[in-house]
Every structure is written in C-alpha cells, then in structure tokens.
N, C-alpha and C positions, 0 to 999 in steps of 0.2 A: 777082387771081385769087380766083372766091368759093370760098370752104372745100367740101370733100368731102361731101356728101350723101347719106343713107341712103335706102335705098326703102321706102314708107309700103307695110305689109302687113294685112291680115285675117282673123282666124282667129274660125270660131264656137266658141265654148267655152263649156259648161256651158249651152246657152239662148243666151248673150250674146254680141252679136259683137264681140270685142275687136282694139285697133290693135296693134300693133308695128312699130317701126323695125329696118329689117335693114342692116348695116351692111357686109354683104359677106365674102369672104374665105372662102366656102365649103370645105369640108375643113379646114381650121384648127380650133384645139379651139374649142370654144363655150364664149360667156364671157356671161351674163344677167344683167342689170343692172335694179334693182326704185326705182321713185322714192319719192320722202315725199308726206305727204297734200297740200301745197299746189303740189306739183309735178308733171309731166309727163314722157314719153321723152324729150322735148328737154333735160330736167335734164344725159341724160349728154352732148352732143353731145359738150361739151369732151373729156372721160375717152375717149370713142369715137375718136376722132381720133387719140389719142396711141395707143391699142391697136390700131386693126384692121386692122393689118398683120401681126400675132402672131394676133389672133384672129379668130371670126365673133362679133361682137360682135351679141345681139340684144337689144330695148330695149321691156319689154309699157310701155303705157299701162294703168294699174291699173282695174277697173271704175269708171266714177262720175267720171272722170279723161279731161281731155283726148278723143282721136277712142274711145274707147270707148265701148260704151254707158251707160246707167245700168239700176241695177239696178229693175227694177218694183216689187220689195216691199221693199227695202230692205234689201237681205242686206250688208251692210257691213261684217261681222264680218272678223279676221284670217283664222279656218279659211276662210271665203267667199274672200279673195283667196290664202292659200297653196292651196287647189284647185284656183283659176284657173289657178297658179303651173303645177303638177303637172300640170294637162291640158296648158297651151300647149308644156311641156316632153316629153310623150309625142307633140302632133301632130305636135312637129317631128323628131321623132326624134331628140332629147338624150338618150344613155344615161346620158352624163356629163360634168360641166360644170362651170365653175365660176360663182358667183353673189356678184353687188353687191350691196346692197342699202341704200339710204340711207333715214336717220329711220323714220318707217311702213314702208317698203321693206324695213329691214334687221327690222321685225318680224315681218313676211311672212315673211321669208327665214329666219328661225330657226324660225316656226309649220311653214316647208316642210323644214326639215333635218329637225324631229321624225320623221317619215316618211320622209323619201324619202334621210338623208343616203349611201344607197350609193349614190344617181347624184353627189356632190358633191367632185370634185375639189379646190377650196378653195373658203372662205367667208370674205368680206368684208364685216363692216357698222361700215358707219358714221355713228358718234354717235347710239349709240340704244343701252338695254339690258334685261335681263328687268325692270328696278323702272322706273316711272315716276315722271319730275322734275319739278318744276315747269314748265320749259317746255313740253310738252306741252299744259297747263290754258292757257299762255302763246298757245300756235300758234292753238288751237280758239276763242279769245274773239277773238285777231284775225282770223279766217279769217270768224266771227259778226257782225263790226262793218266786214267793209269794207265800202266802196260796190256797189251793184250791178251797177251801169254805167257808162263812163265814153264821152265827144265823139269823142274821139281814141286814138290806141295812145298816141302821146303822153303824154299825160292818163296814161294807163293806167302805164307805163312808171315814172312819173316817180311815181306813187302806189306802186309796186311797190320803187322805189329806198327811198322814204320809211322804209318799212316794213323794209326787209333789209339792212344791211352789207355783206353778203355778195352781194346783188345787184347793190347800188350800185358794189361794187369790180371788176367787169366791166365787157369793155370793152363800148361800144353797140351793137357785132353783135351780142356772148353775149346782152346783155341784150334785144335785138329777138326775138332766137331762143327765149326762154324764154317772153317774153312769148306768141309766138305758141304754144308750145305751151299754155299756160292760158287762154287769149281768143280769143274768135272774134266777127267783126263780122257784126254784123244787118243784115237788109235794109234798117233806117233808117242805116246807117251807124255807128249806135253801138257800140261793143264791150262784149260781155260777159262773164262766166267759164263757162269749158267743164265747171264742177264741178259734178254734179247738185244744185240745193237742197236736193234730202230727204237725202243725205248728209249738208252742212252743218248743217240744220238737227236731224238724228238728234243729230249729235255735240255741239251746242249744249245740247240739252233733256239729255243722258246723259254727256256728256263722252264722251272717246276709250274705245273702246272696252276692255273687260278684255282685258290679255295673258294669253295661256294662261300656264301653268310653263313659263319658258322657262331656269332654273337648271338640269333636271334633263336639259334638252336639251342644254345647253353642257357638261356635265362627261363626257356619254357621247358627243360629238361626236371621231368622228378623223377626220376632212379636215384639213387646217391652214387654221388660222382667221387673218383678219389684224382687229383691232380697230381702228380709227382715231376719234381722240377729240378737237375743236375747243378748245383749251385754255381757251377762254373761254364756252362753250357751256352753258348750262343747261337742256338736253335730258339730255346724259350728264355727268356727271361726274367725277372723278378719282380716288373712292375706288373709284367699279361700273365704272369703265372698262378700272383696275387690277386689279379682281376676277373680269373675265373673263377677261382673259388669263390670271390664274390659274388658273379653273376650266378652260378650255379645255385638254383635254391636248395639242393642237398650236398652242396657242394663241401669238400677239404681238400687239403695241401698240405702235403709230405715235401718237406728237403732236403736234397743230399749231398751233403759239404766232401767239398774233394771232387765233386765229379760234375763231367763234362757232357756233353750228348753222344748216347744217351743210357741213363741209367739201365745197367742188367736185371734189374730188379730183384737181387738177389744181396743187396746190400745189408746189412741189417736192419739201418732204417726202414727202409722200402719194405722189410720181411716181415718186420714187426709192424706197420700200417696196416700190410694187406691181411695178416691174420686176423685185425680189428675188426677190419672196414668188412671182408668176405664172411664175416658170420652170417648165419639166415639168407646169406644169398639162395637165390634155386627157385 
C-alpha cells in the first residue's frame, strides 16, 4: 500500500507564489511545520504521517526552496521568510496554531514568535538556537561545493546519502521522497536542485544570514516550547540547548542519542515527546 499523500497547494504571498503541502484533517487544530535550508515540505512527510489524524498538518516550502518561487532580488533574510510565515498563516485562517520548525525553519519560527506569539499554541524547534555553531558555517560550504547536476535521481540519491547520516539512515522510499522534494529533472533528463542559485550563492559570499535577538524572544515566550536537540549534532549544542529550556518559561528538552543534525522527528524519543507535549494544543 503506498503511504498517505498530501495535496500540493499555492498561495500568492507577499509578490511570491509560494507551495504547501496540506496534509488534510480539516477542523482539527492546525499544526505548521517550517523545513531547514537544505531541505524541503517533504522533510516532514514522516512526522506528518504519525500526526494527521490529531491534526491538519500544513507544510510551506520556504521561498527559494523546492516548488516555491525564488525570490527576484534576493530577499533571503529570516524577517523575509517569518513574513512569508505570518502571511501564509493569515490567508489561511490560522488564528492559532501550533509550529515545527527545523534547523533554518526553527529560525524562522522564533523570528515569527517575536510578533505573532499570541496565535502560538506551542512551539517546537528543532536543533537550532539564538547563537550560531559551527555547523551552520559546516551546511553552507557544503550546500557551496556540491555538484550541480547529476544523470540520474540515482546518482543524486546516493550523493545525498554521502553527504548525511541521517539520510543515509532512511529507508529508500523516505529517501526517494526527499530527494524529490529538492530535485527536479530537466528536459535533458538530468536532475537538478530546486534551490535558487542566488540564495546559495548569497549565503556562500556572506555566510548564513544574521539571526535577529532571538534570547529576548525565548525568555518572553508563553506558549510551551518543546526544544529537541540531536545529541551529536553540531548545529545546537548541549550547553544552548540546555539554555533554552531554561530561558523558555514553558520551556523542555527532549534528546536524541545517536543523532546528528538534524533530528527526523520520527525517532521514538522525539514521537514519544511530541505526543506529551501536543495534547490540547489548538
């Protein structure tokens, strides 16, 4: 039986016409879910799967990303996607919600709590925090050096494994499925990445972008926050992973031994968290 599929949607927002996956289950509370820079909506399928029967799970493709546009002038900045955030959240009529938000995603998602946290039921980010680690500097020189193109998905697939642990540890559906959400094959048959070059290339010549303050955002945050932090991961690490749960006044932290940046969320730890922490969300 192939696994449960979400309906690919379009919203114009801000100028840009951006994708989302909508994962169904309408009247249910709504649960948004934000990917990292190397990834796509397809990031969540797993996590989707296990949720959206509890919730309407809906899933943006970040500008510059996947079936979204890219942006013309380069607006790349975090304020740039938590606006996107905050519009796609008003067309749909989210008063209140709760939000995912992994690696870059979970940045967004803090830039978007600054503002808006009275629509935020809880907040989930994972493995990412207001200080920047060294993997970061890690993602952006790899994301600068890979290939451009590859023969085959194949090819593609199996460069993708090279590169991530965490990929490689999925099975070869997840990992077809991600695949396609970051590649897309040309009329020569070759595949390519669906990541606008001048993104890439921005973040190469400048490195990843400045985080806003996002300490002064965590300490005034009341939604209940759930922190999840890859115990091997050198995106977040264990002193600032610990320190946000601290600052967070509704704050916890979930960790996940064996892994790296960044958690699927489909670990058991992680699965067994979020079904705690997501009761009475909505």
């Amino acid at each position: 039986m192939s696994p449960m599929q979400p309906k690919s949607e379009f919203l114009s927002v801000r100028g840009l016409r951006l994708h989302y996956l909508d994962w169904g289950n309408h009247g249910a509370p709504s649960l948004v879910c934000v990917h990292g820079y190397t990834s796509s909506a397809q990031a969540f399928n797993a996590p989707a799967r296990h949720l959206r029967e509890r919730f309407h799970v809906i899933v943006p493709d970040v500008r510059g990303h996947g079936e979204s546009a890219w942006s013309p002038d380069g607006a790349y900045q975090y304020r740039d996607q938590a606006a996107d955030l905050a519009a796609i959240a008003e067309q749909l009529g989210l008063a209140r919600f709760s939000l995912i938000g992994t690696s870059m995603g979970g940045i967004i998602a803090m830039t978007y709590a600054a503002e808006h946290s009275e629509r935020l039921a809880r907040l989930i980010i994972n493995d990412i925090g207001p200080d920047a680690e060294t993997g970061s500097q890690r993602i952006t020189q790899m994301v600068g050096s890979r290939p451009d193109e590859f023969a085959t998905l194949e090819d593609a697939m199996a460069y993708r494994r090279q590169m991530s642990p965490i990929v490689a540890g999925r099975s070869l559906e997840d990992q077809e499925e991600l695949a396609l959400g970051v590649l897309r094959r040309r009329a020569d048959g070759r595949w390519v990445w669906k990541m606008d070059p001048q993104y890439v290339q921005q973040r190469v010549a400048q490195g990843p972008p400045a985080r806003p303050p996002l300490w002064p955002v965590l300490q005034r945050l009341s939604c209940p926050t759930l922190v999840v932090w890859g115990e091997d991961s050198d995106v977040l690490s264990e002193p600032q992973a610990r320190r946000m749960a601290e600052t967070l006044p509704k704050g916890q932290l979930v960790s996940v031994p064996g892994v790296g940046h960044a958690p699927t969320l489909v670990e058991p730890a992680v699965l067994a968290a979020l079904g705690r922490f997501l009761v009475d969300a909505g």
